[in-house]
N, C-alpha and C positions, 0 to 999 in steps of 0.2 A: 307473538300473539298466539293465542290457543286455535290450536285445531278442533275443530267439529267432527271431520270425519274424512276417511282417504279410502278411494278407490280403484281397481284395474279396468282396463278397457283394451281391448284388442283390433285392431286396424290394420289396412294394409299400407305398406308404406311404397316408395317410387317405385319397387323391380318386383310389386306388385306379391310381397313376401308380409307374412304374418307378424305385425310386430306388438311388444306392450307396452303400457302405457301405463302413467300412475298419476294419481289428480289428487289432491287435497284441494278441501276448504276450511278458511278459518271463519273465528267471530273478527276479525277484519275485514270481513266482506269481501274479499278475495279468493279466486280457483285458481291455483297453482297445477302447472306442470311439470311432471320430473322425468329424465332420462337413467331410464333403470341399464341400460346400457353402458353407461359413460360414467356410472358413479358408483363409486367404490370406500372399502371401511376409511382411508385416512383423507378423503378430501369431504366425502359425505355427501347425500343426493345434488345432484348437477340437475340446476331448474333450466327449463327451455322457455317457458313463457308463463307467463302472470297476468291477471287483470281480472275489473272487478266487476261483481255479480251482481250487487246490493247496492244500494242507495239508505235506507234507509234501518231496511228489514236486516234480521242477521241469519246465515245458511246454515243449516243444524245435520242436513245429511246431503247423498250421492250417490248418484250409481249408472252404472255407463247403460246409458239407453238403447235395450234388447229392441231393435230397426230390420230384421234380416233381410227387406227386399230397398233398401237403402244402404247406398255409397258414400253417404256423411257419416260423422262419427260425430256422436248427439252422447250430452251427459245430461242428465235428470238432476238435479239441485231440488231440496227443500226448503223452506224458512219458518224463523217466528212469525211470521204472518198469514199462513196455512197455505202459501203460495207455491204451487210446483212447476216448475221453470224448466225446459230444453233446452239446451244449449248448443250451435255448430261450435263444434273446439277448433275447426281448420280458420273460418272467418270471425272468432268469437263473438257471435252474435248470437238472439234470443231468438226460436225459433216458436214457441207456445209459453204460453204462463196462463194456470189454471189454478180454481180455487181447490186445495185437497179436503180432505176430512179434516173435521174443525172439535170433532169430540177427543178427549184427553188431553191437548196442550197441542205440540205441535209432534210433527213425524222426529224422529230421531234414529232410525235406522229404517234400512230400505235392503233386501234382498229382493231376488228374482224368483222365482218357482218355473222348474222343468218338467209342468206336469205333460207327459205324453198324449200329443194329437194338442196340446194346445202350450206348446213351447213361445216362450217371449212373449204370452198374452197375460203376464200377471207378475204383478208386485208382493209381498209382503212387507207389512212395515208393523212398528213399536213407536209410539208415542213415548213424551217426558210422562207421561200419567196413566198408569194402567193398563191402556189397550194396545190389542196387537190388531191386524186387520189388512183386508185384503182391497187391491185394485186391478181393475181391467184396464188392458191396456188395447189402444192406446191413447193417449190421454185427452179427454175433450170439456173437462170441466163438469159433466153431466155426476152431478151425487149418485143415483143411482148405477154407477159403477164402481162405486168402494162401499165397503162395510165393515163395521169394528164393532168388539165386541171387551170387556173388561176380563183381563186374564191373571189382574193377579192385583190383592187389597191394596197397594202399594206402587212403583215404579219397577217400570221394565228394564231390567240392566241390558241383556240380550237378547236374537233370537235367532234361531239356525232352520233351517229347512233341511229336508233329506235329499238325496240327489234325483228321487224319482217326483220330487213334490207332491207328494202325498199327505208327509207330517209338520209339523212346524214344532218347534221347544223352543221354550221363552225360560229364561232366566231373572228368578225375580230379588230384589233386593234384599229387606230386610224381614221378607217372611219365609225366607232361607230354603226355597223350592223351584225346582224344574216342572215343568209342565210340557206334555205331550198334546200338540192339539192335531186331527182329524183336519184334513182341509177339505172341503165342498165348495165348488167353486159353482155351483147351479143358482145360487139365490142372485149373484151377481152375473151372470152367462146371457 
């Protein structure tokens, strides 16, 4: 089954030591776990656990949910359905499911922004259609905490932030350009 998208997460594990983590989602409506420890080039990632996310809807992105006054370890899921879901990965259980931004199609990448004095309070994400655009976090369904904005004629193939979250660059498909955008994160603050 095709993958959607895979991401890291970092947790502490029993001796209370920093471990990683690696999570895929496919269009089978399934979040896999992988032990990046235990797997190696001739057997290939070694899964620790599996199960499913969707019913219906299908997952398009992920990203390990920025929590720092929190001892779960919470994964953010997207859908075709503009649906953005939290996850406990120790009890796999749903812990929020909100409506996301509903303009361009649906989310299809998710980064985190480290902007200084306001770390783990914001998302950046790319739509299947045009826009890139920003969320406050943390997440309560309220629209007035995300905004998008159309960044390129066409589809978004990527996007990267810089390590001070400051900038963001989108990569756009077939009108064969990078784009530098400026973040302000005040309209949504």
């Amino acid at each position: 089954m095709e993958v959607a998208d895979i991401c890291f997460g970092e947790s502490l594990d029993e001796n209370e030591d920093m471990k990683l983590r690696l999570f895929s989602i496919g269009k089978d409506r399934k979040l896999f776990e992988f032990d990046v420890y235990a797997s190696n080039d001739q057997d290939g990632l070694k899964e620790v656990n599996a199960f499913e996310i969707e019913q219906e809807a299908r997952p398009s992105a992920c990203i390990w949910y920025p929590k720092p006054d929190s001892k779960e370890d919470l994964l953010m899921t997207v859908n075709d359905d503009y649906k953005m879901k939290i996850w406990n990965i120790s009890t796999r259980g749903s812990r929020r499911t909100c409506l996301g931004p509903t303009y361009g199609g649906e989310m299809i990448k998710l980064k985190k922004l480290d902007i200084e004095g306001n770390a783990d309070k914001f998302l950046a994400y790319s739509t299947k259609e045009k826009v890139i655009g920003l969320i406050k976090l943390p997440l309560d369904g309220n629209p007035n905490k995300t905004m998008g904005l159309i960044a390129h004629p066409d589809r978004v193939v990527d996007l990267c932030v810089t390590l001070d979250g400051k900038y963001l660059f989108t990569c756009g498909g077939d009108d064969l350009s990078i784009n530098m955008w400026g973040i302000d994160i005040t309209p949504i603050e």
